[in-house]
N, C-alpha and C positions, 0 to 999 in steps of 0.2 A: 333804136338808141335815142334819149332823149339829146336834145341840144341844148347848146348853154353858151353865152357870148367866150366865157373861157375857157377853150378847151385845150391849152397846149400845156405840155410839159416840156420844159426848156432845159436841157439836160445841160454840166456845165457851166451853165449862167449863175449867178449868184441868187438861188431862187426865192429866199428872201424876197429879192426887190422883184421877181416877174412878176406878180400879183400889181404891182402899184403901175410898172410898168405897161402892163395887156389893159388898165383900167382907165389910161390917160386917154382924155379926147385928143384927138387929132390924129395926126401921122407917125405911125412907128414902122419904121423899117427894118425886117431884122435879115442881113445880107451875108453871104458865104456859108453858110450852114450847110450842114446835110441835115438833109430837109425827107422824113419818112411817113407821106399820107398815109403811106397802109391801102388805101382803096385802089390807088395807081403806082407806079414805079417808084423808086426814089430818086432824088434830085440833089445833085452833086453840088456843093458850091451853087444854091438857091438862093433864092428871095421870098422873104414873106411879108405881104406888106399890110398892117392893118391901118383901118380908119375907124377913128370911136370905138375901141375896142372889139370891133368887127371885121376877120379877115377878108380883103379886098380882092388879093390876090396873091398868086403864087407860082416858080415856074424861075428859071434861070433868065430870064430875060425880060424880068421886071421894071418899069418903067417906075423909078420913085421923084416922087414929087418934089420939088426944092426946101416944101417947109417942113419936110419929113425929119423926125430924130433917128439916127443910125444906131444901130445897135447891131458891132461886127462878133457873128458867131464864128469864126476861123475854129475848125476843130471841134466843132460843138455840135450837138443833136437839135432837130425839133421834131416831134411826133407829137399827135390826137394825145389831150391828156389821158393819162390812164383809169379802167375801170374796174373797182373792187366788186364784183359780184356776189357778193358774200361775206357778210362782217355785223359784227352789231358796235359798228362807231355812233357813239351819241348816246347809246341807249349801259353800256358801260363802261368806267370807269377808272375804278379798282376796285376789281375781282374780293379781293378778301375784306371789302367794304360791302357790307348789304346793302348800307343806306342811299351808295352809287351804282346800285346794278341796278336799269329797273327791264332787263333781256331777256327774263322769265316771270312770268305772272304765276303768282299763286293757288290760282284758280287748281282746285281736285280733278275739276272736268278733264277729259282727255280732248271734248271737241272745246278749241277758243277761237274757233273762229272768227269770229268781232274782235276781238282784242288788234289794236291797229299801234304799231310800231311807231309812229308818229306822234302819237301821244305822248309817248313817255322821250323823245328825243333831246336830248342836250346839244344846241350848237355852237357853244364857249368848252364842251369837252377840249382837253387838251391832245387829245389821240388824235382830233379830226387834222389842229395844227400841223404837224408829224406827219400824217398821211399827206397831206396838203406841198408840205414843203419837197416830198422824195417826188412827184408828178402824178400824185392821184388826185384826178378833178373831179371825181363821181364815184358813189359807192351805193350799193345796198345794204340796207341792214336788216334785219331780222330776231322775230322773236323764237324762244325755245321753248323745249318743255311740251309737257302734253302728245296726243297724236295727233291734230291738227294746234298749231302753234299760234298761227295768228298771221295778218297781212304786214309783208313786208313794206320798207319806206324806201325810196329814191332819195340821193342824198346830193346838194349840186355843192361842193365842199368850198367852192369859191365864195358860193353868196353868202356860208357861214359867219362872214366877218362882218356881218353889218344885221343891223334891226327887219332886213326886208327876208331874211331867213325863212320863217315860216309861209310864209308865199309863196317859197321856191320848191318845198319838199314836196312829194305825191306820195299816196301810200296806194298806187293801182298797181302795183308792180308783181300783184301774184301772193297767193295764197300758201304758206310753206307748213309742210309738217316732217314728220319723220319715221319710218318705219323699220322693220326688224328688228333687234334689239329691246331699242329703246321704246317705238310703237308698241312692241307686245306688252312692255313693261308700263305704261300710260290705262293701258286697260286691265290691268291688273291677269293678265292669260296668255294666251301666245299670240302666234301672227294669223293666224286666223281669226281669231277673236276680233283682230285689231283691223283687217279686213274685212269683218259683219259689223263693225262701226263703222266703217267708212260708208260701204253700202247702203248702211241704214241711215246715214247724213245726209248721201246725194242724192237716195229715194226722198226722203223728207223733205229736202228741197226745193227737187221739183213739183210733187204733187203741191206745196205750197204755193209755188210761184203761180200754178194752176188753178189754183182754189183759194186767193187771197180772200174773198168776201165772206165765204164759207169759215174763213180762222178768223175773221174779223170777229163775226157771229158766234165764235165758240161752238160750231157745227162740226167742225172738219176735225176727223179720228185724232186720236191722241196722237203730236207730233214728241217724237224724243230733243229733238234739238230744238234749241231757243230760238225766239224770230230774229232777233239778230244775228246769232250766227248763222242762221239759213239764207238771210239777203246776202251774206259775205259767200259763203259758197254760190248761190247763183253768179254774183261776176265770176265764176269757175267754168260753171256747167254751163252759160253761155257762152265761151269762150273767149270773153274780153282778157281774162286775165290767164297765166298759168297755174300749174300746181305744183310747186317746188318741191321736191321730194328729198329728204336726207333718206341714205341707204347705200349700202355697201355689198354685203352678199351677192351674189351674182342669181342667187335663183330668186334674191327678195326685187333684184330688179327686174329680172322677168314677170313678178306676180304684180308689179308697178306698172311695166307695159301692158298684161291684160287688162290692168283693172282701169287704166287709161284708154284703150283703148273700147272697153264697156263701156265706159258712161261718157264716152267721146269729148277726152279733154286732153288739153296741152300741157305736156307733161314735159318737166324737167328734173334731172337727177343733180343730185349735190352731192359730193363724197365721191361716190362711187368706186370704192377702192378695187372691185372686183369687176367692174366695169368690161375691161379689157376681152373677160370671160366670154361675154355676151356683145363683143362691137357688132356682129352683121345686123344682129336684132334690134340693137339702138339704130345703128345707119338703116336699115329699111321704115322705120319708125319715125325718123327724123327726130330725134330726141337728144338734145345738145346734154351734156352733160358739165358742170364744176366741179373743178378737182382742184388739190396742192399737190403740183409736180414730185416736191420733197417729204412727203409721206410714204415711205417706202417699206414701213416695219409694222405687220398688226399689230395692232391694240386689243385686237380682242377675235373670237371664231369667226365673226363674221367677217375678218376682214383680213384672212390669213395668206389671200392668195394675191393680197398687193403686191405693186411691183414699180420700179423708177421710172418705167419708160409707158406707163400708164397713157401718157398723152398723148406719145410719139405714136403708142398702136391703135387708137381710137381714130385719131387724125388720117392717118394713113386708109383706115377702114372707109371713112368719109364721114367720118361724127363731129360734131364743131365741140370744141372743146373751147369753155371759158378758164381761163386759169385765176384763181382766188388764193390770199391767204386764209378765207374760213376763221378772222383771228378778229381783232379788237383793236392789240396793241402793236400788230407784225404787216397793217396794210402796209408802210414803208417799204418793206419788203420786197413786192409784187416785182420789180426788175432780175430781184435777184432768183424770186422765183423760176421767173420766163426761162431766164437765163439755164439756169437747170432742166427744166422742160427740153430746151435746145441742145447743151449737153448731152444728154437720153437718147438724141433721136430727131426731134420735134423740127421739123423743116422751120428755119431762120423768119419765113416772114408770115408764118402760120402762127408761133411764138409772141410774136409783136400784133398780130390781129386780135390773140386771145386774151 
């Protein structure tokens, strides 16, 4: 998890003004809260005390400084700002505007791998506001379209409000595409088809990454995929990054884990509506999966065998589950998400980690 000097969401508080507040130098004390690290117990009627926007410390028996400002949370939350895993904030807009979407690239190609999210990012978007305000400090976004989509962007939703923006995003977050359905539909065949592209991209790859002098020279056999896209997929095939996978069907994510587990990469599922089907093979796999708890009705064959308590069964199996709104305009959301996750099933501070 990236860090970032803002990361609290301050439930209650008039959140408006926590940004201005978490950003003053000096001493801010914020006292009687319940106070939820998530990593360790919670803390009843806490302290949390920063200096220079930087938490100092924390814990019921905090020692605050005389020139410290008080800031009484009586009744009130503080938990780790929240993290959208899943969204294409920046990249659009409004939807039934072209001229504001820029979250699918036009590209015919089914591989885009080089196409990098960060490029096209808006951070005066109005969505990111909105996400900003309900306690989401951090999101990812992503692009669509095609079978390999393109590299996702880290998004630190605080620093959005100031010119030092572009300094703060990374677009190393992992390479996302999508399959069943929509993959076989990218290659114009089925999922197999769409599977002999894949293979034949992170063969390409590596015999490149092998034989760069050889392509230099125009010696080395005909490569299908572009040099660009081929350096994007090696942060894959080396392991730096993962490979985000949309996919739902339950046997499309077992042909996911083998095919992850062939060309030995770190693989993550997005959607997963059938997920459930397959938890021991995700848990022995370690393969965390995102989901929207409140997706509870196909959309379509592949996704017939969803279900509400989705997270609650994965969880239990031992699969970490990130929970996402998958949306644009619905990151706000993400409390009310959890919330429902918990409802379902989903153990109280499983919910709050995810």
């Amino acid at each position: 998890m990236r860090k970032s000097i803002f990361t609290l969401a301050l439930f209650g508080l008039y959140f408006t003004d926590a940004p201005q507040v978490l950003a003053e130098s000096g001493v801010v004390a914020f006292t009687n809260a319940q106070i939820y690290p998530v990593s360790s117990a919670p803390i009843k009627d806490g302290t949390l005390l920063l200096k220079n926007g930087k938490i100092s410390a924390i814990g019921k028996n905090v020692v605050i400084p005389k020139e410290a400002k008080l800031v009484d949370c009586t009744g009130k939350w503080i938990t780790p700002g929240f993290i959208d895993s899943a969204t294409q904030l920046g990249l659009r807009e409004v939807s039934q505007v072209a001229g504001t979407v820029d979250s699918s690239p036009s590209r015919k190609d089914p591989i885009r791998a080089s196409v990098r999210a960060a490029d096209g990012v808006n951070p005066r978007s109005a969505a990111i506001g909105v996400a900003r305000r309900h306690g989401v400090t951090s999101a990812l976004s992503a692009l669509s379209g095609g079978l390999i989509s393109g590299q996702g962007v880290w998004l630190n939703l605080f620093d959005g409000r100031n010119d030092s923006w572009m300094d703060t995003i990374s677009d190393d977050t992992g390479l996302w595409m999508r399959f069943g359905e929509g993959g076989a539909r990218a290659v114009g065949g089925s999922r197999a088809s769409a599977i002999q592209h894949l293979r034949e991209t992170f063969d390409d790859a590596r015999l490149y990454s092998q034989n760069r002098k050889n392509f230099e020279k125009n010696t080395l056999r005909h490569l299908v995929t572009s040099r660009l896209d081929l350096e994007a997929v090696l942060k894959v095939t080396s392991g730096k990054e993962p490979l985000v996978v949309s996919v739902h069907r339950a046997s499309d994510i077992l042909a996911m884990l083998n095919f992850a587990r062939e060309q030995r990469l770190q693989l993550v599922i997005l959607g997963g509506a059938e997920a459930w089907l397959v938890k021991s093979q995700l848990a022995k796999a370690k393969v965390p999966v995102i989901l929207n708890p409140i997706e509870n009705l196909p959309a379509s064959f592949e996704s017939r065998n969803m279900r509400g308590d989705n997270a609650a069964i994965l969880s239990e199996a031992g699969v970490r589950v990130l929970i996402s709104s998958q949306s644009t305009h619905n990151v706000s959301s993400l409390r009310f998400l959890v919330g429902n996750a918990i409802r379902a099933g989903l153990k109280w501070s499983e919910g709050l980690r995810s």
